[in-house]
Each structure stands twice: as C-alpha cells, then as structure tokens.
OpenMM code with the backbone's topology and positions (N, CA, C; nanometers):
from openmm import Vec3, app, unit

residues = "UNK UNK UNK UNK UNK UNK UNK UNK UNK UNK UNK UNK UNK UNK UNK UNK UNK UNK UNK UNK UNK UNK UNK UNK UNK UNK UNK UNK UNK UNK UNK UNK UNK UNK UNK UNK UNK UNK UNK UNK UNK UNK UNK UNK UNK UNK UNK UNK UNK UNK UNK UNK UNK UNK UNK UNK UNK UNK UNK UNK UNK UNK UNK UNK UNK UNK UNK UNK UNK UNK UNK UNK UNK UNK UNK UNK UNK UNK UNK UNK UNK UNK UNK UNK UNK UNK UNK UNK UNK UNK UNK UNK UNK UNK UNK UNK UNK UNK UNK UNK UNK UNK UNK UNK UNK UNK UNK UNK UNK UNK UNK UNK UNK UNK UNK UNK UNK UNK UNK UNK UNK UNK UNK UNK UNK UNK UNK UNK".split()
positions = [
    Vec3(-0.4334, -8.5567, 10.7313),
    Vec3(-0.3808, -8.5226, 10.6030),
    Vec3(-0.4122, -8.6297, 10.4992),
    Vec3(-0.4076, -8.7616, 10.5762),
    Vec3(-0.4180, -8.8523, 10.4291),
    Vec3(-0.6182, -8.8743, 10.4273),
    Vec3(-0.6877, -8.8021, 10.5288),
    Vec3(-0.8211, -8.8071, 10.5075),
    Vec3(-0.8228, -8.6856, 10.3760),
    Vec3(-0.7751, -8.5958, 10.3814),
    Vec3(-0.8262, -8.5000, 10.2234),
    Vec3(-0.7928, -8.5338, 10.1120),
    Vec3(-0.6443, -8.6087, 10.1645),
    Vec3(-0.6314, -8.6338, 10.0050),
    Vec3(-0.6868, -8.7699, 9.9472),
    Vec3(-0.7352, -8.8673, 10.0257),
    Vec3(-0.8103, -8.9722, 9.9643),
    Vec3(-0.9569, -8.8995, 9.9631),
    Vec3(-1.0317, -8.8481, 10.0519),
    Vec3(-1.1112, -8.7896, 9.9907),
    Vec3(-1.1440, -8.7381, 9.8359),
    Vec3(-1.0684, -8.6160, 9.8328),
    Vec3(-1.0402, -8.5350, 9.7135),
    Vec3(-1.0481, -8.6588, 9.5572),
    Vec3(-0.9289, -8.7686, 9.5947),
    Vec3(-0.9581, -8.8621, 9.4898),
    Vec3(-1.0440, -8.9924, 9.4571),
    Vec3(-1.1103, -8.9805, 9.5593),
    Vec3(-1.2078, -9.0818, 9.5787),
    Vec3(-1.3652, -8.9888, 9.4974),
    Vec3(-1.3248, -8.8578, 9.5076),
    Vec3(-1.4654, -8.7499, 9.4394),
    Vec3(-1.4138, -8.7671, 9.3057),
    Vec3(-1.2911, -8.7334, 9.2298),
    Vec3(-1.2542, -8.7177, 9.1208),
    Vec3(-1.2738, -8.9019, 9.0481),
    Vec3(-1.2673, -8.9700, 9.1498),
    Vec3(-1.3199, -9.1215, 9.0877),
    Vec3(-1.4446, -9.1126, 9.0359),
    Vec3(-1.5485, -9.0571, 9.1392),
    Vec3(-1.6814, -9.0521, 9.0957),
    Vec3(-1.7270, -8.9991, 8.9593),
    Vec3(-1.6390, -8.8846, 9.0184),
    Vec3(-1.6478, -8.7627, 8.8743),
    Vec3(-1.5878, -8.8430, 8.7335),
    Vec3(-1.4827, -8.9353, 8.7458),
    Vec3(-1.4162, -8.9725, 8.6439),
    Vec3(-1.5617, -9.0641, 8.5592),
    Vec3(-1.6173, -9.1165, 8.6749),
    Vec3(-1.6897, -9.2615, 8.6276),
    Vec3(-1.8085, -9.2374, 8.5827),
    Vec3(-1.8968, -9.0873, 8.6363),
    Vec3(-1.9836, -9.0265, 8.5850),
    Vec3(-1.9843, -9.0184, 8.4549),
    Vec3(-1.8589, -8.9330, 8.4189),
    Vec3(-1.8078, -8.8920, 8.2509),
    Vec3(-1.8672, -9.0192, 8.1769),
    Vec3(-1.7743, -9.1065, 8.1858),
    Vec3(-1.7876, -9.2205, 8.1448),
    Vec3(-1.8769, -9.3257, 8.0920),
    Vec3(-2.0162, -9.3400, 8.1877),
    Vec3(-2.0802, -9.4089, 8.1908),
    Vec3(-2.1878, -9.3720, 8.0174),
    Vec3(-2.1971, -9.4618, 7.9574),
    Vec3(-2.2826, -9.4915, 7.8710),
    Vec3(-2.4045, -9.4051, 7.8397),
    Vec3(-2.4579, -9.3802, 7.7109),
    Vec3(-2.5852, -9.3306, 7.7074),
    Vec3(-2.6944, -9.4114, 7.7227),
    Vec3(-2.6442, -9.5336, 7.6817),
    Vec3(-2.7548, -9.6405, 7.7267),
    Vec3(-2.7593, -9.7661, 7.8062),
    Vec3(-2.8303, -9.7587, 7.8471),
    Vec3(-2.8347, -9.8970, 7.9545),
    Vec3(-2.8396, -10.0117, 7.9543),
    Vec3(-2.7248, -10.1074, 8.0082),
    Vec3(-2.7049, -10.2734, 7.9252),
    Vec3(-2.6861, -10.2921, 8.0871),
    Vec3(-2.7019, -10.4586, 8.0534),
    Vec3(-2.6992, -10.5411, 8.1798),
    Vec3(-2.5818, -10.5722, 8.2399),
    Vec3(-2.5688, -10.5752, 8.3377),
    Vec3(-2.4298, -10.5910, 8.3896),
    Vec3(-2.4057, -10.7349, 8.4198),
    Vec3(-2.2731, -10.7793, 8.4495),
    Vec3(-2.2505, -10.9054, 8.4891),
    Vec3(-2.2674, -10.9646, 8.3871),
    Vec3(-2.2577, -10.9491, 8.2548),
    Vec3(-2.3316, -11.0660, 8.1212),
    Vec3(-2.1875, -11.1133, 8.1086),
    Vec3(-2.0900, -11.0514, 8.0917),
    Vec3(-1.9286, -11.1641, 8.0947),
    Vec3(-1.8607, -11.1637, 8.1844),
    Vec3(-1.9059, -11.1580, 8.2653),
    Vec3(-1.7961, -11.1915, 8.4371),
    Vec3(-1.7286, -11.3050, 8.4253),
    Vec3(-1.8370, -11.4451, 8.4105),
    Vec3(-1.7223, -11.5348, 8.4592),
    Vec3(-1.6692, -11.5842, 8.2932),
    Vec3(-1.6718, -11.5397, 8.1912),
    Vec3(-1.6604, -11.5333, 8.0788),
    Vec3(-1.4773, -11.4637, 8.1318),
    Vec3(-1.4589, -11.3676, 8.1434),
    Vec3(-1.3772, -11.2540, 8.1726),
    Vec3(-1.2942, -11.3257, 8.2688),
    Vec3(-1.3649, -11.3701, 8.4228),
    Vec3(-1.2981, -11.4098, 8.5107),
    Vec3(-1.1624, -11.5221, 8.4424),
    Vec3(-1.2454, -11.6450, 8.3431),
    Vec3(-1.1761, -11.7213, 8.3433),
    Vec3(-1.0564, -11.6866, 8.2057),
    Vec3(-1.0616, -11.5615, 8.1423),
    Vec3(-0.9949, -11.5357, 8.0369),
    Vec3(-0.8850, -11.4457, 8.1203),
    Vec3(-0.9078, -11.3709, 8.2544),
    Vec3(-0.8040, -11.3222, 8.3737),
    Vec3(-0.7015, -11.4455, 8.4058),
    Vec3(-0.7901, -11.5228, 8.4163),
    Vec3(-0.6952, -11.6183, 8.5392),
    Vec3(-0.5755, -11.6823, 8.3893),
    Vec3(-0.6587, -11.7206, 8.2826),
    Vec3(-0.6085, -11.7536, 8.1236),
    Vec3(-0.4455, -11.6876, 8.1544),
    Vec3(-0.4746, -11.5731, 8.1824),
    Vec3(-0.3344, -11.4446, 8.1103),
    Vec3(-0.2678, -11.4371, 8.2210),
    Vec3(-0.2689, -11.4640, 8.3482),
    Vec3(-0.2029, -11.4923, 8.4525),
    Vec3(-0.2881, -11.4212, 8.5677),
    Vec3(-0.3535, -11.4059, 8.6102),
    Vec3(-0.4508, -11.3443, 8.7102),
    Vec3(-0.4841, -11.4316, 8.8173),
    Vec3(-0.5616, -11.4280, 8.9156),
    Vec3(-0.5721, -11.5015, 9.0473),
    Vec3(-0.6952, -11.5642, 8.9851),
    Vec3(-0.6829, -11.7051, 9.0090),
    Vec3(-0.8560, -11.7777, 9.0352),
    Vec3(-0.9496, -11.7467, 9.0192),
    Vec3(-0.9980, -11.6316, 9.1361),
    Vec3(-1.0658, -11.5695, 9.1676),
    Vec3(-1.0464, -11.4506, 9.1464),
    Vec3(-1.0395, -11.3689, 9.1121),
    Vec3(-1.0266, -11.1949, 9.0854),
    Vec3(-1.1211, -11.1447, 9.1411),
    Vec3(-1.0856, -11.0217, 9.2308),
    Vec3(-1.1864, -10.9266, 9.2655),
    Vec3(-1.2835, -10.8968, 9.1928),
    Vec3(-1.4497, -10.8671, 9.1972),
    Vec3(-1.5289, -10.8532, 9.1623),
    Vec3(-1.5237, -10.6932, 9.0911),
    Vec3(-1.4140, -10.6145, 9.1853),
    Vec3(-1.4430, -10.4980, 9.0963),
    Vec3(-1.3800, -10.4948, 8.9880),
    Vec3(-1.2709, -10.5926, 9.0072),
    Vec3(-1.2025, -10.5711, 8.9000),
    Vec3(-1.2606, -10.6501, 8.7279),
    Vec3(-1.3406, -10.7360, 8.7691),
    Vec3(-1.3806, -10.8114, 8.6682),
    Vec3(-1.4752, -10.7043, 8.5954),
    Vec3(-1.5875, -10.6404, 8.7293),
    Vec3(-1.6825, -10.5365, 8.6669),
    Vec3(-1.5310, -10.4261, 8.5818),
    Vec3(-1.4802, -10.3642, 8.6059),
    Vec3(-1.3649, -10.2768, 8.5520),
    Vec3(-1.3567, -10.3165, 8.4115),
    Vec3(-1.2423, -10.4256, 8.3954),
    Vec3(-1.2352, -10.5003, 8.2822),
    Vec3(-1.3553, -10.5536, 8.1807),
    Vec3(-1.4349, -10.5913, 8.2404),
    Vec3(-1.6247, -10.5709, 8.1395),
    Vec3(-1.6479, -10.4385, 8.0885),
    Vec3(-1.6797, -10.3282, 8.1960),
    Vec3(-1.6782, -10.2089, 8.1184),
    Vec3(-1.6059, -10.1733, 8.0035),
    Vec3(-1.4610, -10.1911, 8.0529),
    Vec3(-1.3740, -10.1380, 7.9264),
    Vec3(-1.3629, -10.2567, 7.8203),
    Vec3(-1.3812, -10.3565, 7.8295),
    Vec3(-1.4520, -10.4046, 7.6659),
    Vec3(-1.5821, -10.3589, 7.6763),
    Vec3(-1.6294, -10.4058, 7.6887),
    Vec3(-1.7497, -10.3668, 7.6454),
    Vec3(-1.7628, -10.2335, 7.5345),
    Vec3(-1.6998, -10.0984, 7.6303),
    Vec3(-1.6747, -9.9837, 7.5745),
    Vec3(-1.5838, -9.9817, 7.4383),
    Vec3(-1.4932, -10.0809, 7.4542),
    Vec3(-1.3644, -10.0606, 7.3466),
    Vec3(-1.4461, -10.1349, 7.2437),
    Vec3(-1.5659, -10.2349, 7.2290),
    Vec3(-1.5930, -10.2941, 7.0996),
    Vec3(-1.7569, -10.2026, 7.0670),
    Vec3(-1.8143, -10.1501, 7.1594),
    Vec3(-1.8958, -10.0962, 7.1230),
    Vec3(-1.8764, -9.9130, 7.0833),
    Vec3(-1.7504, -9.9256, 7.0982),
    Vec3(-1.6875, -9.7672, 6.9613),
    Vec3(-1.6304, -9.8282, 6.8390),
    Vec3(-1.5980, -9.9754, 6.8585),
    Vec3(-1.5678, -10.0120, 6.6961),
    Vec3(-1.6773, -10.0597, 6.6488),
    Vec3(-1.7238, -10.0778, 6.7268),
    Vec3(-1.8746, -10.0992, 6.6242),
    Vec3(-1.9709, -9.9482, 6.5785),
    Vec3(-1.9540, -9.8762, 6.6417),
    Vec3(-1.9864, -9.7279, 6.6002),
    Vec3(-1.9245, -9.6667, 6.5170),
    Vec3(-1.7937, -9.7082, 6.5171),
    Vec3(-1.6634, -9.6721, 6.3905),
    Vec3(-1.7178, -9.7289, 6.2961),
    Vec3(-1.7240, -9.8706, 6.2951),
    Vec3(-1.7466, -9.9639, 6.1670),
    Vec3(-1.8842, -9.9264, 6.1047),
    Vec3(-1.9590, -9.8875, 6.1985),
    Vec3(-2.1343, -9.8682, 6.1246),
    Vec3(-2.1230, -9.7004, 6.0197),
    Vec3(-2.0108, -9.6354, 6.0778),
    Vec3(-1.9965, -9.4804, 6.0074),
    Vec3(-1.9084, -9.5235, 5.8882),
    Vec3(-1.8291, -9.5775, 5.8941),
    Vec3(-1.7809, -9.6420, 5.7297),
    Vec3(-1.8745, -9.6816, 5.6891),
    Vec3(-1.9526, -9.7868, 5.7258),
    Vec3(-2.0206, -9.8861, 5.6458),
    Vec3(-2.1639, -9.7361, 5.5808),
    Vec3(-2.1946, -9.6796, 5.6471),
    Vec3(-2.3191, -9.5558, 5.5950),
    Vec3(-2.3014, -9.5411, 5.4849),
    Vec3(-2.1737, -9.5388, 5.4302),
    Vec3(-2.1870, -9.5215, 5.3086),
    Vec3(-2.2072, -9.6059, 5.1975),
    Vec3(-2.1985, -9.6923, 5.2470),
    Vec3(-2.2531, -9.7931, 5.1368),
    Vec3(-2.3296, -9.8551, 5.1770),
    Vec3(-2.4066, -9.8560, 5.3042),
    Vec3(-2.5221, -9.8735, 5.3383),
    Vec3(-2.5614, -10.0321, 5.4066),
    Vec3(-2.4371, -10.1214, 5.4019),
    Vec3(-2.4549, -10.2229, 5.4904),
    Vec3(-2.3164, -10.2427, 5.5383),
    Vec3(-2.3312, -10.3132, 5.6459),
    Vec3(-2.1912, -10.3609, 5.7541),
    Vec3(-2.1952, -10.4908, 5.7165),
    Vec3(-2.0201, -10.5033, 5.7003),
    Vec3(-1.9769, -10.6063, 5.6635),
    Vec3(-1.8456, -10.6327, 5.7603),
    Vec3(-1.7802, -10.7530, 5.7377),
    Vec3(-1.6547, -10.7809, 5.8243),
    Vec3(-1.5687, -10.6663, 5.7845),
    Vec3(-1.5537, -10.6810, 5.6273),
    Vec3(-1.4367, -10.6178, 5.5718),
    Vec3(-1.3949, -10.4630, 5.6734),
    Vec3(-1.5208, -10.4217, 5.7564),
    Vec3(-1.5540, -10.3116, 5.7693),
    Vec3(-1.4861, -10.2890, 5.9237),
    Vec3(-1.4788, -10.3747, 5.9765),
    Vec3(-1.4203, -10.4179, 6.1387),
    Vec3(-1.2296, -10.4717, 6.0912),
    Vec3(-1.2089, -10.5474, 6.0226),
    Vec3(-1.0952, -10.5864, 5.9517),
    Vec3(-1.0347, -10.4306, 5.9466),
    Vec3(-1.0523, -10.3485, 5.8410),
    Vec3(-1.0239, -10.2077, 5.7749),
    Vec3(-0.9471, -10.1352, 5.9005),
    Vec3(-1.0529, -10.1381, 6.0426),
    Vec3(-1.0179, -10.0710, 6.1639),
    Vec3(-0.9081, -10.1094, 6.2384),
    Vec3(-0.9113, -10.2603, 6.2341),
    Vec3(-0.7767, -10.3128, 6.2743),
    Vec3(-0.6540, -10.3693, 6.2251),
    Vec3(-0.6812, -10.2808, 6.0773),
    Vec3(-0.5448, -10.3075, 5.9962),
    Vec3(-0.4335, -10.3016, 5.9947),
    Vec3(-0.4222, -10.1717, 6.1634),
    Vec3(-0.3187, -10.1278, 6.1560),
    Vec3(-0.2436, -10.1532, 6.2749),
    Vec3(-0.3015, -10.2964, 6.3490),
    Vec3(-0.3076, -10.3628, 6.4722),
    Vec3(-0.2891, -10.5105, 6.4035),
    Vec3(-0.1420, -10.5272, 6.3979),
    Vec3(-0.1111, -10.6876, 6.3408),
    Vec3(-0.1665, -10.7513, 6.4052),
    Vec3(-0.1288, -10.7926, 6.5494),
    Vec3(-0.2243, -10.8940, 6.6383),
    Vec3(-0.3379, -10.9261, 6.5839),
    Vec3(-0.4129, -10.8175, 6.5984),
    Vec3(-0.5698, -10.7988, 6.6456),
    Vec3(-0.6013, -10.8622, 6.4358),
    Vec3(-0.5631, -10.7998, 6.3625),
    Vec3(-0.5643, -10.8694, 6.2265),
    Vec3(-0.5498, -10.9718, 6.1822),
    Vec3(-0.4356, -10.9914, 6.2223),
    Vec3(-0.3674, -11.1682, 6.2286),
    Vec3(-0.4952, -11.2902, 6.2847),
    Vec3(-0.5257, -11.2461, 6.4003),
    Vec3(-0.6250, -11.3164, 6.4761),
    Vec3(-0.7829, -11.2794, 6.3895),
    Vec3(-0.8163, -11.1551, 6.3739),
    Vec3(-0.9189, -11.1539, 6.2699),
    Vec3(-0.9117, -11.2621, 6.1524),
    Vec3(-0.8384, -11.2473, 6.0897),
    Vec3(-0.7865, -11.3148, 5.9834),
    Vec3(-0.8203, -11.4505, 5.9626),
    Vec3(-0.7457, -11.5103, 6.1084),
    Vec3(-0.7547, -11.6501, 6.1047),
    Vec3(-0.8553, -11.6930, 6.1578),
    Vec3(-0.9738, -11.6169, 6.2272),
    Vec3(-1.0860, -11.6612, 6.3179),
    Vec3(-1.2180, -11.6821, 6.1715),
    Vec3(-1.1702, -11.5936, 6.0666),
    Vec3(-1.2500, -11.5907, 5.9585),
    Vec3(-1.2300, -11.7224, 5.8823),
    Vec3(-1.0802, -11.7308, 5.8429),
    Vec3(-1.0774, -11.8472, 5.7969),
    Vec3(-1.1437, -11.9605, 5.8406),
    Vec3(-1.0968, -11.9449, 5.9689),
    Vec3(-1.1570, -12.0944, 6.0544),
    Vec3(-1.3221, -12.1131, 6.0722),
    Vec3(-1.3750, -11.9972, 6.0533),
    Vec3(-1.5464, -12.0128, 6.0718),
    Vec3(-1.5737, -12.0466, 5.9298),
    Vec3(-1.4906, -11.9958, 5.8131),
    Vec3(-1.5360, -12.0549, 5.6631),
    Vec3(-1.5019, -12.2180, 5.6396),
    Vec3(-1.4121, -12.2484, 5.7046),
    Vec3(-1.3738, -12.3852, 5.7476),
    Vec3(-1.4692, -12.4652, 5.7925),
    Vec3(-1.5430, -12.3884, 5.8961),
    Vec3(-1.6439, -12.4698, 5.9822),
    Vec3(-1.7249, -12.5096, 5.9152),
    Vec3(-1.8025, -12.4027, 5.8148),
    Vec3(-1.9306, -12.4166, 5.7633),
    Vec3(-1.9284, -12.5296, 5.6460),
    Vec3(-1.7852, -12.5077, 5.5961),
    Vec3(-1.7520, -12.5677, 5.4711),
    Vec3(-1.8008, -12.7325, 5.5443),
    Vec3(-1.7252, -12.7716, 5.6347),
    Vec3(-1.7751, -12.8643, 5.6881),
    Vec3(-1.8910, -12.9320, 5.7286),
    Vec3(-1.9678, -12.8078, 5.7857),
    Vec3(-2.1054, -12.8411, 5.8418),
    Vec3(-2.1956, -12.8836, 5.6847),
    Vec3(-2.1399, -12.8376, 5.5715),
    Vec3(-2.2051, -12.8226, 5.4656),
    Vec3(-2.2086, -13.0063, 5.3946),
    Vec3(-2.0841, -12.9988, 5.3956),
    Vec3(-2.0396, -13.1558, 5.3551),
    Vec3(-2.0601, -13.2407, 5.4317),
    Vec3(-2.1193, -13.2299, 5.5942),
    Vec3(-2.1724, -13.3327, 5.6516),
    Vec3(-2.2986, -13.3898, 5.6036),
    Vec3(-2.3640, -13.2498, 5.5874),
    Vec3(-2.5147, -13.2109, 5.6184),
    Vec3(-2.5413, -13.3019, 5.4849),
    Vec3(-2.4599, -13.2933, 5.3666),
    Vec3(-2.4950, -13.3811, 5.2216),
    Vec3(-2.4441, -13.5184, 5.2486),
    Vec3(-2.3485, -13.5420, 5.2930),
    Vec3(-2.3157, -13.6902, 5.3889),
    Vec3(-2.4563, -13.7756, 5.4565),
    Vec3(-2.4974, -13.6871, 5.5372),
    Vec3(-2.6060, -13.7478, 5.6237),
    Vec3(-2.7191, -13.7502, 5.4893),
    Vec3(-2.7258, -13.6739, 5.4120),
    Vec3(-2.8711, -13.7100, 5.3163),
    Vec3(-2.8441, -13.7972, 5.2379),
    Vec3(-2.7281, -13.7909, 5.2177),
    Vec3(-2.7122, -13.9511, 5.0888),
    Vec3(-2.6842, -14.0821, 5.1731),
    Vec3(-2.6654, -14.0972, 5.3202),
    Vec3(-2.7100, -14.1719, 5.3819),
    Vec3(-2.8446, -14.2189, 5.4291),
    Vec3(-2.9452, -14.1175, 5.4205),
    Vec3(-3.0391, -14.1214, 5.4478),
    Vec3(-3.1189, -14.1500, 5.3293),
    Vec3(-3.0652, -14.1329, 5.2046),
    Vec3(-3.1824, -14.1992, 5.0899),
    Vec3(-3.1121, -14.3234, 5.0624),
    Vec3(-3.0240, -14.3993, 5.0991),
    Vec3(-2.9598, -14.5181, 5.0778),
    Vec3(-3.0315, -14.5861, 5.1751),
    Vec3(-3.0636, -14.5685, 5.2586),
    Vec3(-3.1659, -14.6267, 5.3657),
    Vec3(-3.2888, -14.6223, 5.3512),
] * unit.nanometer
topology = app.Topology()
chain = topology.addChain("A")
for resn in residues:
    res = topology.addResidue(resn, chain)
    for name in ("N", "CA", "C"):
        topology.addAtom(name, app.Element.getBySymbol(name[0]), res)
C-alpha cells in the first residue's frame, strides 16, 4: 500500500518539475555555495543537502528572473530599464524596499567615494 502511494507522488513530482522547468537553459550550480552559506546565515545546517541547495537556486533564480521580465514589460514603454523600474515592483514589499533603498544609497556612497579618492590620488600624483 505505501508502494502506490509513493509511487503515484513521486510521478506527480516529475510531472510537477516538468511544468516548471525553464524555456531556456542556464548553468547549474552557479550559486550553491553562494546559497549554501546564506542557508547556514538564516539558521540551516553547515552543510545542507545538495538537493536542497539545487531547490532553493531554482526558486531564486525563477523568482528574480520573472521580476526581471516584469520590470523589462514596464520599462517597453519607455524603452529603457532602469532601477526605478525593479523598486516600483517591490513597493509594496517594505522589507524587500527598505533594503532596495538602502543598498542604492550605499552603492551611491561607494562611488561618491571611489570618485574622491581617484582625485586624491591625482593631486598626489602631480605634487610628485
């Protein structure tokens, strides 16, 4: 008895994962241990099962490559992609905004910096 019914759902797995799978073909394993160590981050084992890491890859993978399909069908209309355009989608996701928000700030931060070094090092370099 418990051979049909794991059967039965072990086919409807297949069937589930068939549906699923992508129109196009990307490499696998590109954030495993990327993933692994952002698992173990959130409370997860060391080591995590391999399927589960492949699992968790798929479904990002999948979840940012429909916001990026979202964001490119806004953006058509005005004909280029911009942040504002990824921001817009998760407006209505404080977290995910909040953290947008501040990851922007902080990369305008960066550059601002890299900028004022970069003139640092040349007016050192014609003083020499």
């Amino acid at each position: 008895m418990n051979n049909s019914a794991s059967g039965s759902s072990s086919k409807t797995r297949v069937g589930l994962s068939q549906q699923s799978e992508p129109a196009f073909k990307r490499k696998r394993a590109v954030f495993q241990k990327d993933l692994q160590h952002m698992m173990y981050g959130f409370g997860d084992d060391p080591n995590p099962l391999p399927e589960t890491v492949a699992l968790v890859e798929d479904i990002v993978v999948e979840y940012v490559a429909d916001l990026v399909h979202k964001a490119q069908d806004i953006a058509s209309k005005r004909g280029k992609l911009l942040t504002e355009d990824f921001l817009y989608l998760v407006r209505k996701d404080a977290p995910k905004f909040n953290r947008c928000t501040e990851l922007l700030s902080m990369n305008e931060e960066l550059k601002q910096a890299r900028k004022a070094f970069e003139v640092d090092e040349e007016k050192l370099a014609t003083i020499d």
